[in-house]
Z-matrix of the N, CA and C atoms (Angstrom, degrees):
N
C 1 1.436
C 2 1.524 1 108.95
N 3 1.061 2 114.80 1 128.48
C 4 1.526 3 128.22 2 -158.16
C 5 1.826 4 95.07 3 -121.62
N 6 1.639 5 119.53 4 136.66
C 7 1.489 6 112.76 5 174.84
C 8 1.665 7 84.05 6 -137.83
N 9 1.433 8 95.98 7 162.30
C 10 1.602 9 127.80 8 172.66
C 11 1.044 10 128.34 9 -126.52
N 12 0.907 11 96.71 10 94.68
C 13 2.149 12 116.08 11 165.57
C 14 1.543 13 99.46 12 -59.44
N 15 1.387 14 107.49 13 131.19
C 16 1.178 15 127.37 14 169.34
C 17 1.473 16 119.47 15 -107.92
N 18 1.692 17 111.21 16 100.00
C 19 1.712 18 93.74 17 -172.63
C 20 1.354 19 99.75 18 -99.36
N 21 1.532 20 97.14 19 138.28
C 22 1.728 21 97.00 20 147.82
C 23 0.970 22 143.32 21 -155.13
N 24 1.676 23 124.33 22 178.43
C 25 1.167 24 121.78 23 -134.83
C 26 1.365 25 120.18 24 -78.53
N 27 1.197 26 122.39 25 161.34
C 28 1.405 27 127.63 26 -159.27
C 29 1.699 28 99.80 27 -94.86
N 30 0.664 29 127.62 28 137.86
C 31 2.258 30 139.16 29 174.70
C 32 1.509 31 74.70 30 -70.26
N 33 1.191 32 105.80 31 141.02
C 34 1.243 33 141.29 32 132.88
C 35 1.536 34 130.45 33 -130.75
N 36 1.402 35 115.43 34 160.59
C 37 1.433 36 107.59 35 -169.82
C 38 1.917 37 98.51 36 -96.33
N 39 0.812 38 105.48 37 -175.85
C 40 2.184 39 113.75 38 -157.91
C 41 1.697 40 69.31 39 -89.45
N 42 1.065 41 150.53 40 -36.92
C 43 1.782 42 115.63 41 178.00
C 44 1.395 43 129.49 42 -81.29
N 45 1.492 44 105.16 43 4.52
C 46 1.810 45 99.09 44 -166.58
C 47 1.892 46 69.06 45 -110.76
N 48 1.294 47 140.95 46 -42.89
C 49 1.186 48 121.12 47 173.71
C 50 1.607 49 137.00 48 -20.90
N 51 1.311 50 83.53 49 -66.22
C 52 1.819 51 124.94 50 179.46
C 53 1.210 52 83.52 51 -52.04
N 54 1.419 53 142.05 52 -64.98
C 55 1.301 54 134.73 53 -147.04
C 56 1.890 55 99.77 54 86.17
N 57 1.264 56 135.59 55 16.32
C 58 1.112 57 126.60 56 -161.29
C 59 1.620 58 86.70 57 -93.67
N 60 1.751 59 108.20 58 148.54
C 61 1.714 60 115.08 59 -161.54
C 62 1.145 61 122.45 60 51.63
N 63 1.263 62 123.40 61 6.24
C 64 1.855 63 131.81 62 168.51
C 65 1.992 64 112.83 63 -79.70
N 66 1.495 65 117.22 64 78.64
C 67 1.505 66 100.67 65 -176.75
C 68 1.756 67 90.20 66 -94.29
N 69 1.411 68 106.14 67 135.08
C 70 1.402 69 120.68 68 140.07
C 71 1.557 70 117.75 69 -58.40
N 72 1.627 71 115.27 70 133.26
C 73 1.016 72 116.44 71 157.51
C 74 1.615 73 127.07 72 -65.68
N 75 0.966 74 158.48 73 94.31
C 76 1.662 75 152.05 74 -164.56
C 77 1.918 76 95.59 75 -90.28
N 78 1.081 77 107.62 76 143.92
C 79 1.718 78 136.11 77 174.69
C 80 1.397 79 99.95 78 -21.02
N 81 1.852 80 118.61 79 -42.37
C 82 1.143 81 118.22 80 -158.57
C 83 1.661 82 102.25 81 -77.89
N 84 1.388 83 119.68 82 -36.37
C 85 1.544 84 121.11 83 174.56
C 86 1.267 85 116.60 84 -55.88
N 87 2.053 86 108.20 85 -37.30
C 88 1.630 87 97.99 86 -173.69
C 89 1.645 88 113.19 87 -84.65
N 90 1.085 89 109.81 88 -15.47
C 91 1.541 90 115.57 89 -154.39
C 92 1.766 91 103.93 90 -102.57
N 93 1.130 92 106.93 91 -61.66
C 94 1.857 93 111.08 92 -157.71
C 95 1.621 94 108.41 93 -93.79
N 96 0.788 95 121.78 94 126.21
C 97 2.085 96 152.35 95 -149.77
C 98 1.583 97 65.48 96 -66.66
N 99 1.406 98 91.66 97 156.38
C 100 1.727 99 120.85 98 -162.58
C 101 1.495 100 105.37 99 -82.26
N 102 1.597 101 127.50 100 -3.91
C 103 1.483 102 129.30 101 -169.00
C 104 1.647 103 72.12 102 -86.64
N 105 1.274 104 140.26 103 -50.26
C 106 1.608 105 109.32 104 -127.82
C 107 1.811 106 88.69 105 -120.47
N 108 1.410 107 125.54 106 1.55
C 109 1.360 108 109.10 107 156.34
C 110 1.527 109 134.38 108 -31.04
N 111 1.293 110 100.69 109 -66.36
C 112 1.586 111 126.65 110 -179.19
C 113 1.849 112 93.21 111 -39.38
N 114 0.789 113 111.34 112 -79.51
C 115 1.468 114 130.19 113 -171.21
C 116 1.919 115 106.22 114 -49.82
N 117 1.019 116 106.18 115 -49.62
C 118 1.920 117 102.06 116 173.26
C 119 1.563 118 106.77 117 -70.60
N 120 1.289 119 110.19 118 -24.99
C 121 1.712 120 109.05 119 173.81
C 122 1.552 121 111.33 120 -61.52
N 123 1.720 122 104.38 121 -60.95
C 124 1.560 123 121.79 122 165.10
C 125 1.453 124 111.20 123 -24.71
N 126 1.192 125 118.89 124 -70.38
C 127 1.396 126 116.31 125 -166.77
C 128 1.827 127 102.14 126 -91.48
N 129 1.420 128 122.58 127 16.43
C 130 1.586 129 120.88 128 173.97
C 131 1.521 130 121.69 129 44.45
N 132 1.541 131 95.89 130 53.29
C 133 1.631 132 98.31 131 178.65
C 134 1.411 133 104.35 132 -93.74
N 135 1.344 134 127.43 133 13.55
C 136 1.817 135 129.03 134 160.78
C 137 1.533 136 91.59 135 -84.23
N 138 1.472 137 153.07 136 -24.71
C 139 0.838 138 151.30 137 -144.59
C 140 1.822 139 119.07 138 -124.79
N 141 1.269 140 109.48 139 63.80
C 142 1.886 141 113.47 140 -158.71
C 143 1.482 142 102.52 141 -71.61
N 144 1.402 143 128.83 142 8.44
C 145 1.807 144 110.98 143 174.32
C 146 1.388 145 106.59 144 -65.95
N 147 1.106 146 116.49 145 -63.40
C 148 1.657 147 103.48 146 -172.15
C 149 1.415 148 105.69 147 -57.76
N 150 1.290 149 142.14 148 -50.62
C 151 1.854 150 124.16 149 173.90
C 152 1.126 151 97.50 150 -18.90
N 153 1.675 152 106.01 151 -71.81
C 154 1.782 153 107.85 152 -142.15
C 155 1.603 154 89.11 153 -69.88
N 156 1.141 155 128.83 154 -66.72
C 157 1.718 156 104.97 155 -167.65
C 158 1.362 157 111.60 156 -35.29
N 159 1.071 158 140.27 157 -30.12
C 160 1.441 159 143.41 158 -155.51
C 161 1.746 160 89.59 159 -76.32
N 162 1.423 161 87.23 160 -57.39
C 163 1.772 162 97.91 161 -166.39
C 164 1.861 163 136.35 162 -47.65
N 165 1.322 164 76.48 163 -40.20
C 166 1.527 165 114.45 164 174.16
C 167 1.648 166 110.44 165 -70.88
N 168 1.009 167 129.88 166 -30.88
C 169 1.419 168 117.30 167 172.21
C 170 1.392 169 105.73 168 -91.64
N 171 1.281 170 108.07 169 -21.15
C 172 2.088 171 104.49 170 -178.14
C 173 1.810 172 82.28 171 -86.52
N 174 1.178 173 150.32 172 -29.82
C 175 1.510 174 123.64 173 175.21
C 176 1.099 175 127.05 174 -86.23
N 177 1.602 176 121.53 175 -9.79
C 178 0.726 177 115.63 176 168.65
C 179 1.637 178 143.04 177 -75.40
N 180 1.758 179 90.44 178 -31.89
C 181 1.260 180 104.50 179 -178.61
C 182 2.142 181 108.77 180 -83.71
N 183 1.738 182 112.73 181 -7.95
C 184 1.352 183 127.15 182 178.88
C 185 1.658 184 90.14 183 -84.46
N 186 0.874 185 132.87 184 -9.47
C 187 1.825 186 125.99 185 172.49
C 188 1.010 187 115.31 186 -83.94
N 189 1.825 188 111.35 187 -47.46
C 190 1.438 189 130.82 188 165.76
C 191 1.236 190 124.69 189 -32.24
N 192 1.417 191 99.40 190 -62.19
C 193 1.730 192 124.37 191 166.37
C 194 1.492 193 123.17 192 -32.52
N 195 1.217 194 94.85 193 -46.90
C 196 1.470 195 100.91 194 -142.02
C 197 1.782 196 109.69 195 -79.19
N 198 1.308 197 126.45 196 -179.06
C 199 1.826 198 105.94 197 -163.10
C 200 1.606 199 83.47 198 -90.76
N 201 1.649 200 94.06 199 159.00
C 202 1.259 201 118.12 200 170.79
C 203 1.700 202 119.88 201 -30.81
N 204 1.149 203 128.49 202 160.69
C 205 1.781 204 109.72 203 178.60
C 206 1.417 205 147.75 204 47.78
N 207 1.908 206 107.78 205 -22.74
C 208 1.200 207 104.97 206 143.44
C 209 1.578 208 147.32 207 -117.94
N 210 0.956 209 100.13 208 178.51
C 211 1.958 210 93.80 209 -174.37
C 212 1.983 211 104.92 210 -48.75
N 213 1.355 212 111.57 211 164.49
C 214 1.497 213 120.34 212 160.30
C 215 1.235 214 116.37 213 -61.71
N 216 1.132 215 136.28 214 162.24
C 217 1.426 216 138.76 215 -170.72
C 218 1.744 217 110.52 216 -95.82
N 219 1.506 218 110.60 217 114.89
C 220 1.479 219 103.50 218 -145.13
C 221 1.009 220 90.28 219 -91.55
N 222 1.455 221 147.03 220 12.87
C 223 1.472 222 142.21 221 170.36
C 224 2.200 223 97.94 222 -77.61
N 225 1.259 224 111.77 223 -49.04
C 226 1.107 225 119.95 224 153.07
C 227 1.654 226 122.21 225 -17.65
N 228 1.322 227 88.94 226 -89.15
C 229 1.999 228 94.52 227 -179.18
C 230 1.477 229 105.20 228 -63.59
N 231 1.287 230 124.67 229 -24.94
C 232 1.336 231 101.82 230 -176.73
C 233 1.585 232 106.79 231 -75.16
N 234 1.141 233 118.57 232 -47.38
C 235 1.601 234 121.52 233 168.07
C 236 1.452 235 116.31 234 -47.79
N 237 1.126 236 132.47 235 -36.23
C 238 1.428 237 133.96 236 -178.62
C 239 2.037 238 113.91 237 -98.31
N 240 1.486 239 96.93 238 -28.85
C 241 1.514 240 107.42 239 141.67
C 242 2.085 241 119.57 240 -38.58
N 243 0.999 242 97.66 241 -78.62
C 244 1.342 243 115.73 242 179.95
C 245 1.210 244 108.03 243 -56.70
N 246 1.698 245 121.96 244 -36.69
C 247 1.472 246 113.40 245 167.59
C 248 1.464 247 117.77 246 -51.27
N 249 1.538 248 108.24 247 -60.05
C 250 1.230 249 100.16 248 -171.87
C 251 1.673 250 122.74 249 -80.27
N 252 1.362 251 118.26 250 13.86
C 253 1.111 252 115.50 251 157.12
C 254 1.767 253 119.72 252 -79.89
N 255 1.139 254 86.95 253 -38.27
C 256 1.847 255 99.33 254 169.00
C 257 1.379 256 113.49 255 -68.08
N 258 1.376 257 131.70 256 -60.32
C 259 1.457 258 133.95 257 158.48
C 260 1.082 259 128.52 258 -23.02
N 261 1.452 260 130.80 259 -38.07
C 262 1.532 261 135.47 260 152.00
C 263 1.239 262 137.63 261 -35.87
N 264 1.494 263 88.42 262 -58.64
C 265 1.983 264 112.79 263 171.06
C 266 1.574 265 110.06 264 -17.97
N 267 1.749 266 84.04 265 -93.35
C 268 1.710 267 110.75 266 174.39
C 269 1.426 268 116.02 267 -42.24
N 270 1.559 269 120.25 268 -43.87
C 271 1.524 270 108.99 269 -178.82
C 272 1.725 271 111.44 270 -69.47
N 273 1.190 272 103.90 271 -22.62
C 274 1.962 273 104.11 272 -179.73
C 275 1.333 274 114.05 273 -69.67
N 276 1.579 275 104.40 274 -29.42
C 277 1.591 276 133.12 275 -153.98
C 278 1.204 277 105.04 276 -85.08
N 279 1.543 278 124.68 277 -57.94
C 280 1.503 279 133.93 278 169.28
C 281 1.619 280 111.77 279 -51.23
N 282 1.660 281 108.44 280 -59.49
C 283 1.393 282 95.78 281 167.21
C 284 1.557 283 141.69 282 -40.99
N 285 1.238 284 106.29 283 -40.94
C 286 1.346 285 135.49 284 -165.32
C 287 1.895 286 87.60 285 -53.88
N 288 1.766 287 95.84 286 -70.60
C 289 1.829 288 107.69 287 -159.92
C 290 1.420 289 89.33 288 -68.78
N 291 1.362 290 149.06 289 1.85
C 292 1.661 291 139.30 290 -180.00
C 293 1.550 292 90.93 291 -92.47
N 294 1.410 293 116.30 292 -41.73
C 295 1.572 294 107.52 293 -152.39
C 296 1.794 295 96.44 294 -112.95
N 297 1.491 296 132.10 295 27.56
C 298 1.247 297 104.91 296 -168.89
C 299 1.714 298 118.27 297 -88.21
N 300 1.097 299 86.78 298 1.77
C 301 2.052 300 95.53 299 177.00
C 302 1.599 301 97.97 300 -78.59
N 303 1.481 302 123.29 301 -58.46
C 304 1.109 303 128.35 302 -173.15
C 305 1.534 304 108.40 303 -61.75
N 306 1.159 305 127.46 304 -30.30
C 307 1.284 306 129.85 305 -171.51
C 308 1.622 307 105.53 306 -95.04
N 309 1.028 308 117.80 307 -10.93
C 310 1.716 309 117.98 308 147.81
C 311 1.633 310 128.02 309 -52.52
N 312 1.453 311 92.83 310 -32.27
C 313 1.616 312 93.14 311 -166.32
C 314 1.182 313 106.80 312 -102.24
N 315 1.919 314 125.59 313 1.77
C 316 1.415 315 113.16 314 179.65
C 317 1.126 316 119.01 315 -114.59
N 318 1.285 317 147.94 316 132.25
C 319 1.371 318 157.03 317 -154.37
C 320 1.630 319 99.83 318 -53.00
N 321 1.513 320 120.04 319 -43.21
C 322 1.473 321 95.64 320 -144.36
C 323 1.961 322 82.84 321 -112.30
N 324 0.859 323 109.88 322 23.41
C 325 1.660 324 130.30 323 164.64
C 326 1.428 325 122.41 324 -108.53
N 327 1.167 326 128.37 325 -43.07
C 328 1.458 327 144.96 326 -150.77
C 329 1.637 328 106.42 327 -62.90
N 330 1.207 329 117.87 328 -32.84
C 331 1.643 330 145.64 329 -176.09
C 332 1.516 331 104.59 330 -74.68
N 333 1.282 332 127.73 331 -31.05
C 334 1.880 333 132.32 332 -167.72
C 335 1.981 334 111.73 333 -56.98
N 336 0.971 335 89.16 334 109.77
C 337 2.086 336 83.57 335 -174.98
C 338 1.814 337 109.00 336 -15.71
N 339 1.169 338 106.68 337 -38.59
C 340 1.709 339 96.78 338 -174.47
C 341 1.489 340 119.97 339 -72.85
N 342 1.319 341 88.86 340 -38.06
C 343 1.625 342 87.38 341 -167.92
C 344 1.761 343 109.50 342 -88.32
N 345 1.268 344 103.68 343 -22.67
C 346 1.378 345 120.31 344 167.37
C 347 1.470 346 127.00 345 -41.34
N 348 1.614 347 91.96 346 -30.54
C 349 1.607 348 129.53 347 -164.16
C 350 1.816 349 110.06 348 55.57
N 351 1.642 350 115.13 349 31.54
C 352 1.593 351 120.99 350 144.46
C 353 1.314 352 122.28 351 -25.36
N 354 1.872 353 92.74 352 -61.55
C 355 1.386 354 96.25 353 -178.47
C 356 1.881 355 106.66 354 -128.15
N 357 1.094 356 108.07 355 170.52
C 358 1.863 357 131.99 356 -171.83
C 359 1.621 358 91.38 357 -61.52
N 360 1.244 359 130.65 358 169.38
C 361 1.639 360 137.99 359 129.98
C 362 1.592 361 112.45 360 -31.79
N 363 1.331 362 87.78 361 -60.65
C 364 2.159 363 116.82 362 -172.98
C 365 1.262 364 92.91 363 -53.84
N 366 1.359 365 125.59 364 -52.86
C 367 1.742 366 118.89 365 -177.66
C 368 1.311 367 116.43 366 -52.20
N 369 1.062 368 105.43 367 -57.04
C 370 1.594 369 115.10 368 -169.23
C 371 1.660 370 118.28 369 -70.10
N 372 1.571 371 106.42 370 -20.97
C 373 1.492 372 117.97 371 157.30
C 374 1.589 373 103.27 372 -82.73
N 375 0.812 374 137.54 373 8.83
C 376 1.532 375 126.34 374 171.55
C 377 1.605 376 112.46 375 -111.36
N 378 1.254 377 100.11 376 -25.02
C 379 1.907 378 96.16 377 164.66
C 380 1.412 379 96.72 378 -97.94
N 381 1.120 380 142.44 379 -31.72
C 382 1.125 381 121.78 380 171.86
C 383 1.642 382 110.61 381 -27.07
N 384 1.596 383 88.27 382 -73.53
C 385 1.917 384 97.61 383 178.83
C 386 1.376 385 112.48 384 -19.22
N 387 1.518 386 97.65 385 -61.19
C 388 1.499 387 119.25 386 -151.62
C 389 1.343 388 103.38 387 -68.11
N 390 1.571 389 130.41 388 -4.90
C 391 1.657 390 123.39 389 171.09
C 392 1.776 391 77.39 390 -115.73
N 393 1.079 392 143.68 391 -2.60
C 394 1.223 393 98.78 392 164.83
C 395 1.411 394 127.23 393 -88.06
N 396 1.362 395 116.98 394 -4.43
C 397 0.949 396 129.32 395 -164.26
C 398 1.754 397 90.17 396 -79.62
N 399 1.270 398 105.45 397 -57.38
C 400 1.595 399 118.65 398 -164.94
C 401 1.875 400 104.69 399 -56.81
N 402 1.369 401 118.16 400 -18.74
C 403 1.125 402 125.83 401 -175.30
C 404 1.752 403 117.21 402 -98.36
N 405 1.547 404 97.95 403 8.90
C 406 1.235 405 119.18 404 -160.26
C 407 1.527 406 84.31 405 -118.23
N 408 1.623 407 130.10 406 -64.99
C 409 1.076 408 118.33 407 170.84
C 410 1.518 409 131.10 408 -26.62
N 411 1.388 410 101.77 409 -59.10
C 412 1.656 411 144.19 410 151.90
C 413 1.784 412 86.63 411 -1.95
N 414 1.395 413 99.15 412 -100.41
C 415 1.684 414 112.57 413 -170.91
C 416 1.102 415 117.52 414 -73.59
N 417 1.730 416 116.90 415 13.21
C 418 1.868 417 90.77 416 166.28
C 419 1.607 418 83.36 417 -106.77
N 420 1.475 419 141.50 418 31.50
C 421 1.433 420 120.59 419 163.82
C 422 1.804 421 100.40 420 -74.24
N 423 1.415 422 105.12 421 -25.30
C 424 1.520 423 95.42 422 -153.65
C 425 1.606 424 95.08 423 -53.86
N 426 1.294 425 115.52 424 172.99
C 427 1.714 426 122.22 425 160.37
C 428 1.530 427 110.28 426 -85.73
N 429 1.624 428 92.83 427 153.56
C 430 1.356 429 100.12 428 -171.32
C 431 1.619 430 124.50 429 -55.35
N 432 1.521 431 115.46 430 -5.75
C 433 1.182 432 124.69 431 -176.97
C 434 1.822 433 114.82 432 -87.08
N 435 1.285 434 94.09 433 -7.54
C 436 1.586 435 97.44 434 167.60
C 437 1.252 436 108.63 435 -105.80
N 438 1.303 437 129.53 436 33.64
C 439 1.032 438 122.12 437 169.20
C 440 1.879 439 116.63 438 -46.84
N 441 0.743 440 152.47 439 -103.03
C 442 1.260 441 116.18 440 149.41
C 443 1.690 442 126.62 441 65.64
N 444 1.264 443 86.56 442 -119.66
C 445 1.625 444 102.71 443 157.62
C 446 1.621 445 109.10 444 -14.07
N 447 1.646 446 95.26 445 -62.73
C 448 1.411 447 94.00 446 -157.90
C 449 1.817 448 112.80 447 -64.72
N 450 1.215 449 102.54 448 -23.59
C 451 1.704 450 117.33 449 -179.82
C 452 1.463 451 99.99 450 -75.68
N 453 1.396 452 142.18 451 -40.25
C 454 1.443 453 126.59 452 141.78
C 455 0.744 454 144.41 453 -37.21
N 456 1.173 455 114.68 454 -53.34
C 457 1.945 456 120.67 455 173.85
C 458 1.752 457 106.27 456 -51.69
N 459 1.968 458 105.94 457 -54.01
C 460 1.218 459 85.83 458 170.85
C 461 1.201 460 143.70 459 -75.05
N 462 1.644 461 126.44 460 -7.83
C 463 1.100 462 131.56 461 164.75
C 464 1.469 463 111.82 462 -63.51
N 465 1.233 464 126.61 463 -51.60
C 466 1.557 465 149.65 464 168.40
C 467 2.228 466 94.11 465 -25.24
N 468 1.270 467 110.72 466 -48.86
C 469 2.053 468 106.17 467 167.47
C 470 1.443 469 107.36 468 -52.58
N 471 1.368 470 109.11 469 -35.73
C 472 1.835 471 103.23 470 -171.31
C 473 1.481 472 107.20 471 -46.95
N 474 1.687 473 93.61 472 -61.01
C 475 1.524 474 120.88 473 -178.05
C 476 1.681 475 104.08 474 -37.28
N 477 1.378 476 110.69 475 -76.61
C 478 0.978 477 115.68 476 179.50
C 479 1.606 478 135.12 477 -39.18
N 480 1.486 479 109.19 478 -36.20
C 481 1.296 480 137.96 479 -177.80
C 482 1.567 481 114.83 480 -76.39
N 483 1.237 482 105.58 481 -49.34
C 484 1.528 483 119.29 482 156.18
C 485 1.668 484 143.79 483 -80.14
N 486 1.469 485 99.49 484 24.37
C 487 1.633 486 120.08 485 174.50
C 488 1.433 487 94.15 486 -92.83
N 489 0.958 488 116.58 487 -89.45
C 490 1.827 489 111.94 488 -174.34
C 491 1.489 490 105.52 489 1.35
N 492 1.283 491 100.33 490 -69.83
C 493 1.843 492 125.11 491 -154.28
C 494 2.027 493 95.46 492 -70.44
N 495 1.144 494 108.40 493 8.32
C 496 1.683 495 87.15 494 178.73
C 497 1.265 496 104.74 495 -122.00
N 498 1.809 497 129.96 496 12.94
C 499 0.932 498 124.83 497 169.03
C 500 1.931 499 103.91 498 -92.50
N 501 1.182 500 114.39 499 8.27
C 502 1.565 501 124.43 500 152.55
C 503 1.061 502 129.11 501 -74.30
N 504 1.601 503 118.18 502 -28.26
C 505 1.779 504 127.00 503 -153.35
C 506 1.159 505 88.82 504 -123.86
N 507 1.568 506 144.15 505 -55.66
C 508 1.142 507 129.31 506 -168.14
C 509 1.606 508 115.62 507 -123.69
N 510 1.449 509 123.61 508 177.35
C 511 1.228 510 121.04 509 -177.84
C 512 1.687 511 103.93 510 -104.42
N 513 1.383 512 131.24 511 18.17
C 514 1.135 513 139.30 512 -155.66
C 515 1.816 514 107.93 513 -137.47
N 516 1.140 515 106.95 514 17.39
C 517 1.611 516 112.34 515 179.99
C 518 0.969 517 116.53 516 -45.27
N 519 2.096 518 124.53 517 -36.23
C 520 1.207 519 108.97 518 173.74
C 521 1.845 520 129.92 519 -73.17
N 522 1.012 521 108.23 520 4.33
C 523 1.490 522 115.08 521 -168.80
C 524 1.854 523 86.67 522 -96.67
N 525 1.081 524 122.90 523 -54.16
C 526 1.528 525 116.45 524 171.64
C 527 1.453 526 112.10 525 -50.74
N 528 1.193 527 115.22 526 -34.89
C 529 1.702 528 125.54 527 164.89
C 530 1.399 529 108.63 528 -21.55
N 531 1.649 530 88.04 529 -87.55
C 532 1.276 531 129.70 530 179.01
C 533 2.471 532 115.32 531 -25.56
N 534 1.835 533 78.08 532 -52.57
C 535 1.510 534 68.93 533 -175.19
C 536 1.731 535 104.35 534 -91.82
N 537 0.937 536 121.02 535 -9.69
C 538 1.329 537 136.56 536 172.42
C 539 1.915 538 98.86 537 -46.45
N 540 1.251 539 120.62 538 -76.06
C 541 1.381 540 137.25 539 174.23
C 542 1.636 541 112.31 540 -47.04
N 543 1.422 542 108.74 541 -39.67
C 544 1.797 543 121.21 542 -169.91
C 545 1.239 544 97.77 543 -75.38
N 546 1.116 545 117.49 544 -18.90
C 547 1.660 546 115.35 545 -169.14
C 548 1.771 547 107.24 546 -78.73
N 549 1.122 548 116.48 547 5.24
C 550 1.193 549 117.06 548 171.49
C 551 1.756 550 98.52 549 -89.14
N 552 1.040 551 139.13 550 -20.39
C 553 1.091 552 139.01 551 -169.29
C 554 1.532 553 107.07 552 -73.94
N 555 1.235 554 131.65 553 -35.66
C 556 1.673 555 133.25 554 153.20
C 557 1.633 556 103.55 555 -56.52
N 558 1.047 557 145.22 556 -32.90
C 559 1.426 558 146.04 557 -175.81
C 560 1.363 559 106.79 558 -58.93
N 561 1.288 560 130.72 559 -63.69
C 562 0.950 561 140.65 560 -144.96
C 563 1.453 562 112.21 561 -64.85
């Protein structure tokens, strides 16, 4: 014996549709004291896609690595883990102060601490620092035998530094995206 529930749909008016005046709270509103919101928004730590893309090409290629039959070396991913949680920051962050005029005028931008005017230009270059510094810590864990590595990772800011700026020059920014993020895959 088989029964059917019939659901249905609720009326709404064309603004609760839209979602227009609908803010979600994200972790960062419930959790972190109101000085350092602004700043976890900045660098989009409510927002883990770019981490994990980041992450995923530095684990993938640390699996690659690693000897036949056993696991990757988890001191590894956790260090390159933590990279690409730090690596995000600055790439959201740089964009942000490249694009904050433009990101004034678009709805689903207009809200970002910079353009919001939360925070200064000067602010947002001062945490910048302040994850570069931490991303600097980051790559002098490696050992001196990856030196290497470490000349990637820092080339890997160019990359990063120069995404904003190619949605000016070309119509294809996301494919520079793309290798922008993959380039962690030589890191690993």
């Amino acid at each position: 014996m088989s029964s059917v529930i019939e659901v249905k749909p609720k009326k709404h008016d064309d603004k609760e549709k839209s979602g227009a005046g609908v803010k979600e709270a994200s972790w960062i509103d419930l959790y972190l004291p109101e000085e350092a919101r602004g700043y976890a928004k900045l660098a989009r730590l409510d927002k883990p896609i770019g981490t994990w893309l980041f992450a995923w090409s530095y684990m993938w290629s640390i699996a690659l690595a690693a000897d036949p039959g056993s696991l990757p070396s988890f001191e590894m991913m956790a260090l390159f883990g933590c990279k690409a949680l730090v690596l995000r920051g600055p790439a959201c962050t740089i964009n942000d102060l490249f694009d904050r005029d433009i990101d004034r005028k678009v709805e689903r931008t207009r809200l970002r601490p910079l353009a919001s005017g939360l925070f200064t230009p000067f602010q947002g270059i001062q945490f910048l620092g302040l994850q570069l510094l931490l991303l600097l810590g980051i790559l002098l864990q490696l050992n001196n035998y990856r030196f290497v590595c470490r000349v990637l990772g820092a080339l890997s800011l160019l990359l990063n530094f120069s995404y904003p700026l190619m949605t000016r020059f070309t119509h294809w920014p996301q494919a520079f995206l793309g290798f922008t993020i993959n380039w962690g895959a030589l890191l690993g």
